[in-house]
C-alpha positions, -999 to +999 in steps of 0.1 A: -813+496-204-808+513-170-808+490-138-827+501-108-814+472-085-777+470-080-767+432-068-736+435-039-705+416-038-672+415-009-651+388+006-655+385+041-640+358+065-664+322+069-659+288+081-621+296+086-613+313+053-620+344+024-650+339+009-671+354-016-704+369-007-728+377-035-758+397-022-749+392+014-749+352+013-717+334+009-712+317-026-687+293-042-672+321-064-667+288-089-664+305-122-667+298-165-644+316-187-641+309-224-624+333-248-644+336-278-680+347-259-695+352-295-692+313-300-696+300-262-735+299-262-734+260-262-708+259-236-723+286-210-758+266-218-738+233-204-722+247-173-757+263-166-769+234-168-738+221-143-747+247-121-721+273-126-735+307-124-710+327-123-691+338-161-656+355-169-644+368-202-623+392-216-641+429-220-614+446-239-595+477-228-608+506-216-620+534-240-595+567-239-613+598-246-598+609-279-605+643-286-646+651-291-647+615-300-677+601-279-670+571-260-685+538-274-689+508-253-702+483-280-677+453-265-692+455-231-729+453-248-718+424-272-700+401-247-733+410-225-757+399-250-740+372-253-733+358-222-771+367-209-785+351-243-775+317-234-769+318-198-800+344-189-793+338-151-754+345-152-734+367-130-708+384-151-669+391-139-653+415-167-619+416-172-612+450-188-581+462-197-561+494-190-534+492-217-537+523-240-548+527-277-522+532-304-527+566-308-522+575-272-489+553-272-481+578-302-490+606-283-463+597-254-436+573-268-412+583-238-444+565-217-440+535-234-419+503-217-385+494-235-367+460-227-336+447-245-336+415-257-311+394-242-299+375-273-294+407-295-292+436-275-320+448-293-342+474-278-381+464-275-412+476-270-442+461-254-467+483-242-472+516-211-446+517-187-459+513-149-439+541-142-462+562-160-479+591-145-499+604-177-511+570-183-527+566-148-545+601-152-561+589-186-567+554-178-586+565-145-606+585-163-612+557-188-619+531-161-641+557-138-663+561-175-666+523-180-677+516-143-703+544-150-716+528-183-714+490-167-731+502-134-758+522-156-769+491-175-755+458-162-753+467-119-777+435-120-755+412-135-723+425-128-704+413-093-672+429-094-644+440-120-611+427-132-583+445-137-557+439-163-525+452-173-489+447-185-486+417-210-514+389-205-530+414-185-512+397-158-496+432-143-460+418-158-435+435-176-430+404-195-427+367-197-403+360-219-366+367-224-360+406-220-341+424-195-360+455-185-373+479-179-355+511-190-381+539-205-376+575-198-409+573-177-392+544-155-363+562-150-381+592-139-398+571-116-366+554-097-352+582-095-381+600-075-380+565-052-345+568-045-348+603-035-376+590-012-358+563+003-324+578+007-329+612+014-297+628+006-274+620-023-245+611+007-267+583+018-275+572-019-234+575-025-226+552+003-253+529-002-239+519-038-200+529-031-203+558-056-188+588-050-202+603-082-243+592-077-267+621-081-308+617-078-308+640-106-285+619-130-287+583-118-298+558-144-316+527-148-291+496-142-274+488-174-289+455-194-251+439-187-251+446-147-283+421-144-274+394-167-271+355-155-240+343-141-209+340-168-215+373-182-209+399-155-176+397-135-179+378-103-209+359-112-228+353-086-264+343-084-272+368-057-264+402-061-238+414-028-252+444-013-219+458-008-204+461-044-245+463-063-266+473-044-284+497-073-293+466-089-311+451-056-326+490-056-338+491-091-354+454-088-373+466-057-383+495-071-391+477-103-418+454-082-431+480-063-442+507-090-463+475-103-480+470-069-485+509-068-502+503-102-524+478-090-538+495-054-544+531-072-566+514-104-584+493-080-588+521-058-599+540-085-626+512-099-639+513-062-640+555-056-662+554-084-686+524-069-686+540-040-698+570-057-726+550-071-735+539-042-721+503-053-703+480-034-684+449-057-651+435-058-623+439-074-591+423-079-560+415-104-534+389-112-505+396-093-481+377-065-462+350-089-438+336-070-436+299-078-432+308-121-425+285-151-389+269-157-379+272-193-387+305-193-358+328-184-358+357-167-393+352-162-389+352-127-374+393-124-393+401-154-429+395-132-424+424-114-450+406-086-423+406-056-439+441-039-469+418-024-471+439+009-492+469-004-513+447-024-522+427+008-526+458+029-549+477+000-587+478+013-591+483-029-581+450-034-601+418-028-592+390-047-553+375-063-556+353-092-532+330-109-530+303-137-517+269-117-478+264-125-475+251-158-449+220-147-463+186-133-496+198-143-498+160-158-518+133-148-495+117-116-479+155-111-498+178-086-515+206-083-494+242-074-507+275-074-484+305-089-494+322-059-491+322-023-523+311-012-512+315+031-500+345+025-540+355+010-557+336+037-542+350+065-545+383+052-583+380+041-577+380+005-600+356-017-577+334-039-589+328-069-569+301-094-571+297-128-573+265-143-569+259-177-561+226-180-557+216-217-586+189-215-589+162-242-605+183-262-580+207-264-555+209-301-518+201-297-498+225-282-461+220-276-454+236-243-486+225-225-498+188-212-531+176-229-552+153-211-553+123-237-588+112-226-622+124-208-614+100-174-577+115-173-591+153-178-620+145-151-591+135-125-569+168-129-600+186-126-607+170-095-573+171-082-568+210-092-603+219-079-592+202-044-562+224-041-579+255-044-607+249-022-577+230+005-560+263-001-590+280+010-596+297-024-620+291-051-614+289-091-620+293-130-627+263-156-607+281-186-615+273-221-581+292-235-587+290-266-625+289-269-624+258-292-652+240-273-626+221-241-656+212-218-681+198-247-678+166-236-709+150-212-685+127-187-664+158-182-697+179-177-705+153-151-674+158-132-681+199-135-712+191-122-701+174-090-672+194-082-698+225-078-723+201-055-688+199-032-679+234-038-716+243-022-709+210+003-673+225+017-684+259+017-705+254+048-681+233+064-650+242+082-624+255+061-592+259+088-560+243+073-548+210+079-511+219+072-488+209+097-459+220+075-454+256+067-431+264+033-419+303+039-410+321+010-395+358+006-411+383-019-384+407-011-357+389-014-363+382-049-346+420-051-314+395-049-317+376-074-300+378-110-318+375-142-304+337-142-331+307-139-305+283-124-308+289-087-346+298-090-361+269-109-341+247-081-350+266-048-384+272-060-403+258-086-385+220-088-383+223-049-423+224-050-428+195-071-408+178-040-430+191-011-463+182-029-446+144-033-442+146+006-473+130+017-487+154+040-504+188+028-487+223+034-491+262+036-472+286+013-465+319+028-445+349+029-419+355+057-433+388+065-467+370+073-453+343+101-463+368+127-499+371+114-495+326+114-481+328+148-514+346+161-536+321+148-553+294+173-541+265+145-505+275+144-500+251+169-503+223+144-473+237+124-444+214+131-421+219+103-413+254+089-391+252+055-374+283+046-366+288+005-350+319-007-352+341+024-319+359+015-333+387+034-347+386+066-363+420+083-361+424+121-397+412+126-393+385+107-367+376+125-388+384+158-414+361+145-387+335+137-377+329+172-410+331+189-422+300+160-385+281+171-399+262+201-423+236+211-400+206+193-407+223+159-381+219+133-368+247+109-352+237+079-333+262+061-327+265+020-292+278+007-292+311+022-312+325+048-305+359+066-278+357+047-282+393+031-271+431+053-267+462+041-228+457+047-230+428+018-235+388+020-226+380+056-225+342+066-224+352+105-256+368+101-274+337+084-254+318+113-275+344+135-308+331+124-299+293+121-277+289+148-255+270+122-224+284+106-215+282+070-186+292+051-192+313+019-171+308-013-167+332-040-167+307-067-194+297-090-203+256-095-228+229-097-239+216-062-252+183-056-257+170-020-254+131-011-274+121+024-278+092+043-299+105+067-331+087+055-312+052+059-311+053+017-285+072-004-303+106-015-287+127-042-303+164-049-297+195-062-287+214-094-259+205-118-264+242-130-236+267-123-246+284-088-228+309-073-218+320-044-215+284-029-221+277+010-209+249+030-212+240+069-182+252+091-198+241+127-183+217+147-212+218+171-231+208+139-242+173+133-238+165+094-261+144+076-248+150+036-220+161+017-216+182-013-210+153-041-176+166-061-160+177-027-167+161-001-176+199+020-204+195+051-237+206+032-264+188+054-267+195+087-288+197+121-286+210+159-304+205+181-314+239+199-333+249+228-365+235+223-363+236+186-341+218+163-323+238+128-313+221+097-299+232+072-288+223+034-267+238+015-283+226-020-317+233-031-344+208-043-341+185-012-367+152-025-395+146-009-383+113+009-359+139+030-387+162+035-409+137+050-385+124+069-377+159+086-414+168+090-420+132+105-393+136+129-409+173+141-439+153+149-464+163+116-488+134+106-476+118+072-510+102+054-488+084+026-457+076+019-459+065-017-450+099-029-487+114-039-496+148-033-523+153-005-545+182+000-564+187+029-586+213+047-612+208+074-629+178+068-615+173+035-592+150+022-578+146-017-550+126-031-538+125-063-519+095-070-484+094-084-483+060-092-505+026-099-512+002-067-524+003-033-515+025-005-526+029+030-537+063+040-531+074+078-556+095+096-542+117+125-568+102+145-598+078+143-623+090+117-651+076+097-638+079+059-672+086+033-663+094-004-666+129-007-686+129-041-711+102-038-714+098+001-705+065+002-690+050+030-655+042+028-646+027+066-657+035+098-636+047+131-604+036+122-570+053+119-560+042+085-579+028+052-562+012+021-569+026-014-557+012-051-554+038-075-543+041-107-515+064-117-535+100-120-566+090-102-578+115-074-599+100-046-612+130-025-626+121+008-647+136+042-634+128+074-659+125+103 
């Protein structure tokens, strides 16, 4: 079949956020996946009928031209059938694979990735190393020839192309627990980025305090020198700068060849549109930042923490991720993997994945299941709310094709969520946030292979600021000057700073033009805290106006506060290290570290700002709303349920059974979102009983 009319897709800016447009008209970008496409025909025939037009599935890898072999592309022409057989009006979103064949891995083992495992020792191979430069000339060819053969027969149902590499396609070295990675190809590779970024060998020398360092020679930080605190001498959490700094060298370098990955295939899949004449989207997992607990190392072993050249790349126009995989349950709330500030400021489309194990789902030990259709309609609604409060869109996943969504209440829900997709789409999309969490991509170059500190300061600190009552932007530090120049970023009232170990001099900049206008900064555990001389507390001091003492011991640390009027105790009883605690007189102190009694709580008030800071992660929601209630940001609950708002939208996803009165910011008419109805009129709060899991999403007029 040869196409003579090629549809269009790009994401452009509307009502406030990225959107997808689809033939020049702005669409809901709501998607279908399902993993077995030669079985789906009754489930891409129900979310036709649900009005989902728009279908995702796996397209294989790309063929590798083997010798006079001709290329075949039977895949692409089955999963087409398929989807157009039972969905004949579907829009189609291939994810295609770049991994290599067998043969070519064959071909070039010293291409291949190797990881140790960090029980045995034992060396491991998964698939191509990033660092690999014959694997980007054959794969571009590859991808250039499937473009050709998609655009040749399928430009008409086609809208863009997703790119997949590294294990689950996710551009990761891997999730699970290896140390890595150490190929010859990666060494090559760091070895040409030190020479970049140093220069000459003197520089590289006194950078890592070794006299004997040679671009020529250097190697790939040995397995043992990134291992979790109690193995390597000194065990600190953070690397120090002054004593390893080729570890916080390798670990950006070990980021950024993945993001260098992902611009130069995208920009390859759109050279080759462009050649056609064609103009689609493209786009690729990548940006983790909030990952899974229970899964060491996962967090280094992402290799997502170079986000800057992804952001900047004109190649790349959408960022996907599966939600966080903890409090995913029925009462927990909705968080995205990504940052999803970070993509709406900088004009990327945010696309979440939700594969939510429905009731229909088997048994799976790591994952929740929703034990009934009502329960899996609620997640849906609650996850669907985040993404489009986030100013994103999203994916109903079947993961394991086994038939999730073949249940008619559940298509019902499906059914309305795409009626408020189209509803919201037209409608204002600015944020409602009014507290800002700032996160660090490249400060994650700091952190050991060790889950303790991260699952604290990130992932369980999350699960607190979605219990806070009021919704929130996630963002990266290097993006608060692109906030500050926003006409909303008034509204920000409370900025809360998590693993900012490293702080650049416009961030910094940016930093102190936000500090004003009564806002409140709250700083995590470190902040600034990081030079190029090693760990310097005057330096975080610099940023916070608050100074800390540093320890060089290693310990749980468990804060008690009073500073709500009840006794709040948080933290990690996991071994941290190094450990911080206030040294400011100056200082007013509101909590003290549990087993010894050392400041590790405190405020000051500045000039026209005021700083807190704490010395323990994981500070509970009732502390957070406190703090943002104080810097003036409008708290809608305080019965600990996660709220999501966005222009005239309003969700809430309740934690608990009972009634609770929800706060408007102003007076409003409430309507139920879904059904129109009224729900009371001009008034600055509304009660609501909900059972535990329920999600009431409201407009506000």
């Amino acid at each position: 079949m040869t196409t003579t009319t090629a549809l269009t897709s790009a994401v452009r800016p509307h009502n406030g956020a990225p959107a997808l447009f689809i033939d020049g008209r702005p669409h809901t970008g709501l998607m279908f996946w399902h993993s077995k496409m030669h079985e789906a025909g009754p489930d891409l025939r129900l979310f036709a009928a649900a009005g989902v037009q728009l279908i995702t599935t796996g397209f294989g890898d790309v063929v590798y031209r083997h010798g006079a072999e001709a290329l075949e592309y039977r895949r692409v022409d089955a999963q087409m059938a398929a989807v157009l057989d039972a969905h004949p009006d579907a829009l189609v979103l291939p994810r295609v694979g770049l991994n290599p064949p067998a043969w070519w891995a064959q071909a070039y083992p010293e291409e291949m990735d190797r990881h140790y495992d960090v029980g045995s020792g034992d060396p491991i191979h998964y698939r191509v190393s990033f660092s690999s430069r014959p694997w980007r000339w054959d794969a571009a060819e590859a991808l250039r020839a499937f473009v050709r053969y998609c655009e040749a027969r399928y430009a008409d149902r086609i809208f863009g192309y997703h790119l997949c590499a590294g294990d689950c396609g996710e551009w990761a070295y891997a999730w699970r627990p290896v140390i890595g990675e150490f190929s010859p190809a990666q060494v090559r590779g760091f070895r040409a980025w030190l020479k970049e970024k140093y220069g000459d060998v003197d520089a590289l020398r006194a950078a890592w305090g070794d006299p004997d360092a040679d671009f020529a020679t250097v190697d790939v930080p040995y397995a043992e020198r990134l291992r979790p605190v109690g193995v390597y001498p000194r065990p600190w959490s953070l690397f120090d700068p002054a004593r390893e700094m080729r570890c916080i060298d390798y670990q950006r370098y070990h980021s950024e060849v993945v993001a260098d990955a992902v611009t130069h295939f995208c920009g390859v899949a759109k050279a080759e549109l462009a050649a056609l004449g064609r103009e689609k989207v493209c786009g690729v997992f990548y940006g983790y930042h909030f990952v899974n607990l229970r899964i060491p190392y996962a967090l280094q072993g992402s290799g997502h923490h170079a986000l800057e050249p992804v952001l900047a790349s004109p190649d790349v126009d959408f960022l996907c991720a599966p939600l966080n995989y903890q409090e995913r349950q029925a009462g927990g709330s909705y968080l995205s993997q990504l940052l999803p500030g970070s993509l709406r400021l900088r004009g990327k489309l945010f696309y979440d994945e939700d594969d939510t194990f429905t009731h229909r789902a088997s048994y799976t030990p790591w994952r929740y299941i929703c034990p009934d259709a009502a329960t899996t309609a609620h997640v849906l609604r609650r996850n669907l709310a985040g993404a489009l409060a986030d100013g994103g869109t999203h994916w109903w996943m079947d993961h394991d094709g086994d038939g999730w969504y073949r249940d008619d209440a559940v298509m019902a829900e499906v059914a309305r969520q795409v009626q408020l997709g189209r509803e919201v789409l037209d409608r204002d999309r600015t944020p409602a946030a009014q507290v800002a969490v700032v996160v660090s991509d490249a400060s994650l170059a700091y952190f050991r292979h060790d889950s303790a500190l991260a699952d604290a300061l990130l992932t369980w600190q999350m699960a607190e600021v979605n219990a806070l009552g009021a919704p929130h932007l996630a963002l990266r530090a290097a993006d608060l000057p692109v906030l500050a120049a926003q006409p909303w970023a008034a509204q920000i009232r409370l900025l809360l700073f998590l693993d900012c170990v490293e702080l650049s001099d416009a961030e910094r900049q940016a930093m102190r033009a936000l500090a004003r206008d009564g806002r409140t900064l709250a700083w995590v555990y470190a902040a600034g805290l990081a030079t190029p001389a090693g760990l310097d507390p005057d330096a975080q001091a610099a940023i916070t106006g608050i100074r800390v003492k540093l320890e060089d011991r290693s310990g749980p640390l468990l804060v008690d506060s009073y500073l709500t009027g009840a006794r709040l105790r948080y933290g990690t009883d996991r071994e941290i290290a190094p450990l911080l605690h206030g040294d400011d007189p100056d200082a007013q102190v509101h909590g003290w570290e549990a087993y010894r009694g050392q400041p590790a709580l405190l405020s000051k008030d500045m000039d026209g700002w005021r700083s807190v800071w704490s010395a323990a992660p994981c500070l509970p929601a009732a502390l957070l709303r406190h703090l943002a209630a104080g810097a003036g940001a409008h708290i809608y609950t305080d019965a600990g349920d996660q709220v999501l708002a966005a222009g005239d939208l309003l969700a809430l996803h309740a934690a608990s059974p009972g009634l609770r009165t929800i706060r408007l910011p102003r007076a409003a008419s409430v309507y139920d979102a879904y059904t129109g109805a009224p729900i009371a009129e001009d008034t600055e709060s509304f009660p609501v009983e909900l059972a535990r899991g329920e999600t009431a999403v409201w407009r506000i007029q």
